[in-house]
N, C-alpha and C positions, 0 to 999 in steps of 0.2 A: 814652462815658467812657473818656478810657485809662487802662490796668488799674495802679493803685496796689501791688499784691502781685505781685512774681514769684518763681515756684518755679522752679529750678534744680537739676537734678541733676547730681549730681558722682561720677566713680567714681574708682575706687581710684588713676587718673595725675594724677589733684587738677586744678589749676588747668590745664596746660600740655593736658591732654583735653578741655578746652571751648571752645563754639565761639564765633565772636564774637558772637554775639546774650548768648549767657551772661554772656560775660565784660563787654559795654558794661552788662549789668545791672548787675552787681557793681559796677563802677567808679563808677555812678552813685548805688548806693544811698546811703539817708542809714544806713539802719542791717540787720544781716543777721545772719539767726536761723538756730541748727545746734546739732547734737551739737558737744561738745567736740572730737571726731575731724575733721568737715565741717570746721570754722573753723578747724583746725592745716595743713588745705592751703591756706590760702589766701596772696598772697605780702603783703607789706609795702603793695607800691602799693594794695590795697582798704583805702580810709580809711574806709569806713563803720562807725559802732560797733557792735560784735559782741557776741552777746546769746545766751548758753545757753537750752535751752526748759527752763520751768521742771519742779518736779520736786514734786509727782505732774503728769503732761504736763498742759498746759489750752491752749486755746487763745485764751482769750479776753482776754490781754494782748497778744497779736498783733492780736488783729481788732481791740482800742481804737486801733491804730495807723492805721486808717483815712484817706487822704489823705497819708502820709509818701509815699515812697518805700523800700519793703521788699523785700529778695529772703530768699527763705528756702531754706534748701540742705538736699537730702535727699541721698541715694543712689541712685544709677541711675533709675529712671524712677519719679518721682514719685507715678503713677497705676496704680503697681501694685505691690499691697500696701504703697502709702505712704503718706504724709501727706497727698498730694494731695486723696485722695477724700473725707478727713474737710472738707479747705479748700472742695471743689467744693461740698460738702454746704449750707453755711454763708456761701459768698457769691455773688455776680449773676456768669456770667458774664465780662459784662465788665469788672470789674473785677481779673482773675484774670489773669496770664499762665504758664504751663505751658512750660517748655525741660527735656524729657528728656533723659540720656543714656544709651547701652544698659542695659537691665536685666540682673543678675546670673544671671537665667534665659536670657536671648538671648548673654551671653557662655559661660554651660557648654555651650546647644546648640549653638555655633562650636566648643570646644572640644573636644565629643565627637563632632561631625558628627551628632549627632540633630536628623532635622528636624522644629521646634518644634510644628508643628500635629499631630505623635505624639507626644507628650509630656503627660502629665498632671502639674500644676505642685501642689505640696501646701506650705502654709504651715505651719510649727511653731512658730510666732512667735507667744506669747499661747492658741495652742491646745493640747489636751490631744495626749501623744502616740497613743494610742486612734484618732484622727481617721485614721489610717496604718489599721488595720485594715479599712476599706471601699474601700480601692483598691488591695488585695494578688489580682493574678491572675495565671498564668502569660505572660510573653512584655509584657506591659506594663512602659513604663519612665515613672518618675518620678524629677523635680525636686523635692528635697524642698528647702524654705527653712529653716533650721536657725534655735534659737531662741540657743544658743549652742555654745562648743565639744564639753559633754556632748553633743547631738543625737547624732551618728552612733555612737555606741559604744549610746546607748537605741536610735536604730532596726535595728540591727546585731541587737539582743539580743531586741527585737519581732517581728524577721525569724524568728529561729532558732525563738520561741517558736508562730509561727504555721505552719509547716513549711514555711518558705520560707528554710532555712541555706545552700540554694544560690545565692544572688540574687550577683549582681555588683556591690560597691560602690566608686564614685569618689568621693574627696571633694576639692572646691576649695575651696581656700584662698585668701583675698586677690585675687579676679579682678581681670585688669585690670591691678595692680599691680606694684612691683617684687619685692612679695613673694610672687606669686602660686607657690602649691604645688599638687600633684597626689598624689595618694596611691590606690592600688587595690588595692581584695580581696577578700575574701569573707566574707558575712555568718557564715557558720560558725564563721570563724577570724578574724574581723575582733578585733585586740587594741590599737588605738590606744586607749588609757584617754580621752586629751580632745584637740580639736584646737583651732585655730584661731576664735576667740571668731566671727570672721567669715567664716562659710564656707557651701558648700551642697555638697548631699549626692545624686547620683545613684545610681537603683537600677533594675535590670535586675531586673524580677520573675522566679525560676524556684522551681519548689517541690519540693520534697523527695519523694523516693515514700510514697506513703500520708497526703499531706495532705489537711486536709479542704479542698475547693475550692470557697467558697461565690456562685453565680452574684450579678448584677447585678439578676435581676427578682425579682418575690414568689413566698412559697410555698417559704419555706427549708427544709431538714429538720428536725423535731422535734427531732434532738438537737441543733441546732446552738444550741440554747434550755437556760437551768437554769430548773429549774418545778418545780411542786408537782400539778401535772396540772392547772392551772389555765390550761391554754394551749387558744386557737383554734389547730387542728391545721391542719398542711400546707394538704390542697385548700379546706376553706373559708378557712385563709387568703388563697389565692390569688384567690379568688371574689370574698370580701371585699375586697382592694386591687383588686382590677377595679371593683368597684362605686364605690369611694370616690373612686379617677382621681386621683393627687395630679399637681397641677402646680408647675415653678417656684415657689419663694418663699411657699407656700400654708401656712396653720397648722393640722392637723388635732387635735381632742382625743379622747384614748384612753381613755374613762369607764369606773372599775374593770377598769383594764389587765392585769390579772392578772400576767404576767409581764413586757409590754411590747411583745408581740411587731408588733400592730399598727401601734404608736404608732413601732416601730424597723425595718418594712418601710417602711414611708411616708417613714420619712428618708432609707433607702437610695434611693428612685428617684430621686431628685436630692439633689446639697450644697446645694440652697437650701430645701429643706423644710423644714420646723419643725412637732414634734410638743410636744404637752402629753400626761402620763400622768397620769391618778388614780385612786392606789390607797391604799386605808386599810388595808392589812394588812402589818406591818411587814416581815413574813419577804416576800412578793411585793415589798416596794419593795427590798427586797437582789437580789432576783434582777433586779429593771426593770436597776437599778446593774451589776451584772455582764453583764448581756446586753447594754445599750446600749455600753458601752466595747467588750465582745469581739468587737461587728459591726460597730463601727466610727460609732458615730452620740455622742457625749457628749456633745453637744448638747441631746438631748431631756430637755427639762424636767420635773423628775417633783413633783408635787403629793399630800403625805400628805392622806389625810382622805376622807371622804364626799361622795358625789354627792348632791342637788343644793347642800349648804352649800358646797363646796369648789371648787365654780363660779366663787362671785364674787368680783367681781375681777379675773377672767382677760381676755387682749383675746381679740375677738373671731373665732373660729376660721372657715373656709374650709369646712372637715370635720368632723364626729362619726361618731367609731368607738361603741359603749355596747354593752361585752361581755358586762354582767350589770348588775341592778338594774331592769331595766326596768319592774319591777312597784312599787318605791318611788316614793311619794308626790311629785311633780315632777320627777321626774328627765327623763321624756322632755319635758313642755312647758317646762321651763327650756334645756333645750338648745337646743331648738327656739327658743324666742325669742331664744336668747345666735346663733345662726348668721348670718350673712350673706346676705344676699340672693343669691338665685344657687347656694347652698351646699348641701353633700349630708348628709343625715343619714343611716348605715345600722348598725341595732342588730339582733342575735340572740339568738334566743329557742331555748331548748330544753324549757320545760316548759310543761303546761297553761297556767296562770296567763300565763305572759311571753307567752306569743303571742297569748292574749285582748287581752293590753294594749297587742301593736302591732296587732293589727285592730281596737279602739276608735280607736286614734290616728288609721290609715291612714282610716278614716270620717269624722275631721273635715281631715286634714289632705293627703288622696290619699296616692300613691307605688305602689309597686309591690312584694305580695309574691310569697315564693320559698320553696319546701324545699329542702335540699340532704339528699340521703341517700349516704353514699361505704359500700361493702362492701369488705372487702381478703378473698383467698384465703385460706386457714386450714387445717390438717392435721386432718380427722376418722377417726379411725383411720387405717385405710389406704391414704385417701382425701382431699379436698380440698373443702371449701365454703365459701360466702359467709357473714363475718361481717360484720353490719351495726350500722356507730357511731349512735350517738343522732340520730335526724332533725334536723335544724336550720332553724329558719323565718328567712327574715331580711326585713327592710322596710327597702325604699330606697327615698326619698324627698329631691324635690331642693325646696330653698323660693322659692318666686316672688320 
């Protein structure tokens, strides 16, 4: 079938920067759908009638066009961070045709001579600005995609906030175009109030002396947590996210999350993670909130209320963390059924009672248990000995 939809992208030299496959589109189209911006470059000779997307976006006045001839005009490369992906979603193939033109990430790394595959690209477009907190590390440079002109004066101030006032920022203006601007400084003294509604924003991570510098893997430090001491500490944290293994795109549930902290390592090992938190106590769901923006995950979903009522409902999880409750009524064989095949369940237990109740479990349902006992140094008078935190049993268990 030949493809009835063509997507074109267009940068900031409008019509006279595309190439001819582009433009025999356009010429041919019966009608061609853009931002008000897209459609103001286009010249006189495209007679197709031109059609705003509608406004809250939908896409589904477009796909009733089925069989016209359509071109639809984005910005730079269609299929990243653009409309493309939502179209590829939504129709066959072939009836799709896709003509990029450079994306505004592959013109700043020309512009700044960074070459792209060092580059971590971060969209602020529709996301929380928080999402910047999990990929602040010294010597790392990012591509930030600005959602408008405030962007770089918020990440400017995000920087300063996170001890990182010494970062290097550029900011582009209008790539590509005749209006194309450049501007560089420093996040410390960065004072441009707003720019450029259309811009992006590069940042040279460096950080301040005495920053806190929080790594990429699990088993963050305590303080880097607000809690009520309701937190799974350091080393069994890091036990725990070994056991759990999150992969790509995987949804793990963090059953009476206490402060979060599981549910907010698990997002940190990849941007495609996805965690659920359940917790019923209101002061712990303020700190889940504060902890998940200040590491950088705002993403994780947080769910008031009790295990096992406050289950359902939820899709189906990859993973179950269950930090406490284990001794309530359902809580472990409702997870257990809500898990995916293939899927890990691993919950700990510090008292009597909780670890009876993952050795009943483990009896019907295998897996493997564990102690974990951690001692740290300690000052006895004049001297030094081992203090020892509460043993911890945990049951990992994966489901056929």
């Amino acid at each position: 079938m030949k493809p009835w939809l063509t997507l074109v992208g267009i940068g900031e030299d409008g019509y006279p920067g595309l190439g001819k496959a582009a433009r025999r589109a356009l010429l041919a189209a019966t009608r061609i759908v853009g931002a008000p911006r897209q459609l103001a470059l286009l010249p006189p000779c495209i007679s197709g009638e031109r059609e705003t997307w509608p406004s809250p976006f939908d896409l589904q006045p477009l796909l009733a066009r089925r069989g016209e001839a359509v071109c639809v005009l984005a910005s730079g490369d269609p299929m990243f961070y653009g409309v493309g992906a939502s179209m590829a979603r939504q129709l066959p193939a072939d009836e799709l045709q896709v003509l990029p033109a450079p994306s505004s990430v592959s013109l700043a790394a020309a512009c700044l001579g960074w070459p792209l595959q060092e580059v971590e690209v971060l969209s602020l477009v529709g996301r929380p600005l928080a999402t910047l907190n999990a990929r602040l590390y010294p010597g790392t440079r990012l591509l930030v995609l600005s959602a408008d002109g405030d962007t770089p004066a918020q990440v400017a101030e995000a920087l300063r906030a996170r001890g990182f006032g010494a970062s290097r920022l550029t900011l582009l203006e209008h790539l590509g175009g005749t209006d194309e601007r450049r501007i560089d400084g420093q996040a410390a003294s960065w004072n441009l109030p707003r720019g450029a509604d259309l811009n992006l924003l590069a940042v040279e991570c460096l950080a301040d002396a005495g920053a806190q510098l929080l790594p990429p893997t699990c088993g963050l430090p305590d303080e880097a947590y607000r809690h009520d001491g309701q937190l799974t500490k350091r080393d069994v944290r890091a036990v725990t996210l070994a056991r759990l293994a999150p992969l790509p795109g995987e949804l793990l549930w963090d059953v009476g999350a206490g402060c979060g902290s599981i549910g907010i390592e698990w997002m940190r090992a990849h941007p495609a993670c996805r965690a659920i938190a359940i917790e019923a106590n209101e002061g712990r769901q303020d700190h889940i909130r504060h902890n998940r923006d200040a590491l950088g995950v705002p993403g994780l979903q947080l769910v008031a209320g009790h295990a096992p009522e406050a289950l359902d409902g939820l899709p189906a999880p990859d993973a179950i963390f269950i930090g406490g409750g284990v001794t309530v009524p359902g809580v472990l064989d409702d997870c257990w059924a809500a898990l995916k095949p293939g899927g890990r369940l691993l919950a700990n237990a510090v008292t009597i009672q909780s670890e009876a109740a993952l050795v009943a479990f483990r009896e019907q349902n295998g897996g493997e248990l564990l102690r974990l006992t951690v001692a740290q140094a300690q000052p006895l008078g004049g001297f030094d000995t081992w203090r020892a935190a509460l043993p911890i049993t945990l049951l990992a268990v994966c489901k056929p």
